[in-house]
N, C-alpha and C positions, 0 to 999 in steps of 0.2 A: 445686791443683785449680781448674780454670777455673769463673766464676760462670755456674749454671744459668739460665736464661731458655728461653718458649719463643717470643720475640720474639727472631725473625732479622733483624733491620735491614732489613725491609719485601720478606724472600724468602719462597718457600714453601718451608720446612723440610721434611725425611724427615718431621719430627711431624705436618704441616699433610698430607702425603701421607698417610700412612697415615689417621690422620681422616676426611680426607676418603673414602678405599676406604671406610671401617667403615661413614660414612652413605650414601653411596652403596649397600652391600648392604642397608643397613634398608630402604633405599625402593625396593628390588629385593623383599627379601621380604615387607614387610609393605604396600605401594604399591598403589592403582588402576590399572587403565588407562585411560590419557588419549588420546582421536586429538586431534591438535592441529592444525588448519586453518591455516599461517599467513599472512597479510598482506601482500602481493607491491608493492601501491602503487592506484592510483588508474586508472581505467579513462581511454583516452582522450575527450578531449571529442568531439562531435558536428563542430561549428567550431574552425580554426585558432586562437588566439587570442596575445595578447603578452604577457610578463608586465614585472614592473617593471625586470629587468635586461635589457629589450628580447630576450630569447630568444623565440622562437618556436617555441609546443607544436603540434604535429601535427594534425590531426585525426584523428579514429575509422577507420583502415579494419578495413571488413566481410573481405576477405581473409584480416587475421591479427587473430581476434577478443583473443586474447590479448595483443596487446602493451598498457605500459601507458604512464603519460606521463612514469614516473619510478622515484623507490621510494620507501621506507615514510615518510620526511620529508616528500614533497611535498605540498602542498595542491589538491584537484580546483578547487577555489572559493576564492580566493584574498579575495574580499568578504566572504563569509559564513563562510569561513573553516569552510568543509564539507568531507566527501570523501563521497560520493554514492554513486560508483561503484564501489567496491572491488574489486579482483580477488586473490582467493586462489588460492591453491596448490591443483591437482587430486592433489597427493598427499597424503595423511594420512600424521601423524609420532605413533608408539606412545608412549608415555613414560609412567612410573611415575607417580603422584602420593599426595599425603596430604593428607586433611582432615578438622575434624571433622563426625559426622553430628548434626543435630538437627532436631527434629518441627516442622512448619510451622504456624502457629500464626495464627490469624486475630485480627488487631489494632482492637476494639472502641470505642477511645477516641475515634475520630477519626469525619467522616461518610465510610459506606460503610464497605464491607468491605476491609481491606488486611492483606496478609500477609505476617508476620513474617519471618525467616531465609529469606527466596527469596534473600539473596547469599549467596555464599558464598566461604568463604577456601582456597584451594588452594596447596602448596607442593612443591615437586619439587628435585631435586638440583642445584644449579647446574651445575658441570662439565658434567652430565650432557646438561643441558640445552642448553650452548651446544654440545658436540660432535655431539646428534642434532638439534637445528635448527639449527645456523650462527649463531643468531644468540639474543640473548635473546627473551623472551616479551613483547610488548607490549600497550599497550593496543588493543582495537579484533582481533585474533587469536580467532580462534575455539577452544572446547573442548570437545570431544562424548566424553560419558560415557555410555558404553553399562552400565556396572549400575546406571544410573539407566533404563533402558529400561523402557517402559510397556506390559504387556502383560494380556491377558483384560479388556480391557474388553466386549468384544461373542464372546460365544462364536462367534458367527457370522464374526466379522471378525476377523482375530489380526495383522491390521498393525500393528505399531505402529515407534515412531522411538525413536534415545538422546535421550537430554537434554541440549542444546545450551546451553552457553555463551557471553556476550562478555565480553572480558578488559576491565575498566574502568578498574584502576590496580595499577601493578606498584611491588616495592621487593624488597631484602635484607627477610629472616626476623629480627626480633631475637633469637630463638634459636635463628638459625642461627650464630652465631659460636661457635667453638670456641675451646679457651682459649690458640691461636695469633692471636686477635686477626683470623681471617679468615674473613668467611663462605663456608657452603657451601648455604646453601636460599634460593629464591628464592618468593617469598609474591606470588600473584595474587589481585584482588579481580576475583571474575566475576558477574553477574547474565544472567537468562536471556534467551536470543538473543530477538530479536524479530523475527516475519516482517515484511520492509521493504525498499525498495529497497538498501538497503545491503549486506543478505546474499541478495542473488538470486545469486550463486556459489553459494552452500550448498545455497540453497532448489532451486535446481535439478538437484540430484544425485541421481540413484537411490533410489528407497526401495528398503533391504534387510530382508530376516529376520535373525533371527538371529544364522544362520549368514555372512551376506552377502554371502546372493545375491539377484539380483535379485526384486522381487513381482510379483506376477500376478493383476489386469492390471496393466502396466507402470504405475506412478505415480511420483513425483518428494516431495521434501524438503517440500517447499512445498505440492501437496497432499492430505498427511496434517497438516502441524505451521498452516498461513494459515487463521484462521476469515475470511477472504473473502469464497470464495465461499457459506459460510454465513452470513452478515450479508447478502448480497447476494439470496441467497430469504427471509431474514424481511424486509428490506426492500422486497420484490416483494408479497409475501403479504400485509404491512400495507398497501400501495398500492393492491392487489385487493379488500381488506376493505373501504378507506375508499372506492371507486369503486362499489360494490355499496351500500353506504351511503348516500352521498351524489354520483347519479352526474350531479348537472349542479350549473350555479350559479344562486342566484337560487331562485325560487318555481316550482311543478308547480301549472299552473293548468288541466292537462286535462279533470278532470272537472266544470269548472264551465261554465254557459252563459253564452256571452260575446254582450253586444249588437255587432252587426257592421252597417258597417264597421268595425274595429278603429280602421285611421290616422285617422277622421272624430273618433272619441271623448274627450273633452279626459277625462272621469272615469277612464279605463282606462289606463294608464301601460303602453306596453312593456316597462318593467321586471317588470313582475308578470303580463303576460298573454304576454310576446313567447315560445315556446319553439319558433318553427318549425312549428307542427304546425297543420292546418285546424279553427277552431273549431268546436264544436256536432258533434264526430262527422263531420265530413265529408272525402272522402279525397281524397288528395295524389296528381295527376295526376303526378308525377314530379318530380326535381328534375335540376342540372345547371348548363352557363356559357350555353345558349341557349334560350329561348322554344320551347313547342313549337309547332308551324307551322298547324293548325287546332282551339284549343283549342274547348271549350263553354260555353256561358254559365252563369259561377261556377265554374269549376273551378280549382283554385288550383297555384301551382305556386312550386320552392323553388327559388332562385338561389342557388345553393352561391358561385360567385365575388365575391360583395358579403361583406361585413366589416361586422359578422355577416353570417352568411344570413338573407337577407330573403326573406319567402313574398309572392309576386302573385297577384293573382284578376283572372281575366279578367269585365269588365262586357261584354263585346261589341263594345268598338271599342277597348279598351285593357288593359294589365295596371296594376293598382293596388297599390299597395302596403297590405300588410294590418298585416303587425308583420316585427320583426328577432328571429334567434333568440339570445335572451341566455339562453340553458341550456344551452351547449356542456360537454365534461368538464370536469370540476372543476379549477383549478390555485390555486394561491396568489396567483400574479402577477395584476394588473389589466388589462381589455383594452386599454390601450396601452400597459404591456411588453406583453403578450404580443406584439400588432401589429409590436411593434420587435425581440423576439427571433426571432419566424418570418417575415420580411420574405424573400419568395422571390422580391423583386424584382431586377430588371437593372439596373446601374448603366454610365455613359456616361462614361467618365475622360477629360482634357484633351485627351488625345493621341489621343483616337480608337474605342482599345482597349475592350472592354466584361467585365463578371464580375457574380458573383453578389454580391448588396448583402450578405448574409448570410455574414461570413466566421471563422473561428476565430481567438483571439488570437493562436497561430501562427504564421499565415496572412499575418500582418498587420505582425508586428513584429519583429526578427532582433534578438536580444541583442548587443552589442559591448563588446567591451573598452573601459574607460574609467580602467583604472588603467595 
């Protein structure tokens, strides 16, 4: 009688077959559904660029927004050793999964509030897995789990989204191996997607119901799941609060009576009386970049094109200067940044050519390869 083993000198045996059928239907019967977004490669750069084996990647064209610069090995950013741009797959791939479930739990020890079991471990059939995606499951591959789907929060409002995955680190199940010595489960560590340049393929796809179809009105991944542009009106709203607050800089010395001439006064500091405005109650013949052409004697007037605006009072054969207005909107910066970030001067370059002094870093600088 031949000695039993169920090591086949490194085959897959009829045993390793059949096994593998058996868990296979476990994670058909007892399995989640998984759509599985996966990872196509890197989106083309903007500029052509070179890399270190003197190849030459492409640039972006607008034409065929889909192509990419490679596949799932290459690097976008070969310095930083990033991939920015990612392009996934517009098809979703079904797949069984298994994991365990546990309560989320708010971790007190630390400062601030941080929560517990947000990864989580997911494992699915291997076979199974390289025959309905091609390929294995990597890091960086998306996973949307629709009975994690979030709903009744707003009776009013019943959109809601599945709960989106990124794949962090993949390996063999340690107990996925069967006692053929071969595995069959492949064990994903995922944590939850996060709205970011990286997943603007996702974020950009149809919000559905349910059912999945399209919602009404038409909105997108991104948003329903991006607090954005909700960061973006409480940071308008605190902006509005603190300008209503505090809506100039410097001192409000309107309601005091001021000895005038202002400019004549060594005791009265433009800093603390200067705000533009004609002292003692008296009103402001207009403002503007030119004098107006038969003023009356003492009426003052604002010259918006000086830095600050400085207010003049006609004595009768000239305009005098009274103060400068140092209570403009409130910023952080000091009036020379500011002077240097709003410079909407024209500049005269070597050659001839002229532009605005004020330009975006953009504008200014073109990245190049240097590896």
């Amino acid at each position: 009688m031949p000695r039993l083993s169920l090591w086949h000198g490194g085959r897959h045996s009829a045993d390793f077959t059949f096994l593998d059928r058996s868990i296979s239907e476990y994670f058909g019967i007892s399995g989640t559904s998984v759509f599985v977004h996966l990872y196509l490669g890197p989106y083309l750069a903007t500029d052509a660029s070179v890399t270190t084996d003197s190849a030459n990647v492409p640039s972006y064209d607008p034409n065929y927004p889909y192509a990419v610069a490679g596949g799932i090995t290459d690097l976008q950013d070969p310095i930083l050793l990033e991939i920015r741009d990612r392009h996934y797959s517009p098809t979703t791939i079904e797949m069984r999964m298994i994991y365990n479930m546990a309560d989320l739990d708010f971790n007190l020890q630390q400062f601030g509030l941080f929560l517990n079991n947000d990864t989580l471990y997911l494992e699915c059939h291997l076979n199974d897995m390289i025959e309905q995606c091609g390929r294995k499951i990597i890091a960086g591959d998306i996973l949307e789990l629709p009975h994690r789907r979030d709903t009744g929060l707003d009776p009013a409002n019943q959109i809601a989204t599945n709960k989106f995955y990124e794949v962090t680190d993949v390996s063999r199940s340690a107990d996925g191996y069967s006692a053929t010595w071969w595995p069959h489960i492949w064990r994903m560590k995922v944590t939850p997607m996060v709205a970011g340049q990286e997943t603007q393929d996702i974020l950009n796809l149809p919000a559905t119901d349910a059912l999945g179809l399209p919602v009404q009105p038409a909105l997108t991944l991104g948003d329903l799941m991006s607090t954005s542009i909700d960061n973006l009106g409480i940071n308008n709203a605190v902006d509005a609060s603190a300008k209503a607050s505090v809506s100039g800089r410097y001192f409000q010395t309107q309601q005091f009576w001021i000895v005038t001439p202002e400019a004549s006064s060594a005791d009265a500091p433009w800093v603390f009386a200067g705000d533009g405005v004609p002292p003692n109650g008296a009103t402001l013949l207009g403002s503007g970049n030119v004098f107006p052409v038969a003023p009356n004697q003492g009426e003052y007037y604002l010259r918006t094109d000086y830095t600050p605006s400085t207010l003049f009072q006609w004595t009768g054969s000239a305009w005098q200067i009274q103060e400068q207005d140092y209570r403009p909107d409130w910023s952080a910066a000091h009036a020379l940044l500011l002077a240097f970030i709003n410079n909407t001067g024209i500049r005269t370059n070597t050659d001839g050519t002229t532009g605005a002094v004020k330009m975006n870093m953009s504008g200014t600088i073109k990245p190049s390869a240097d590896f």
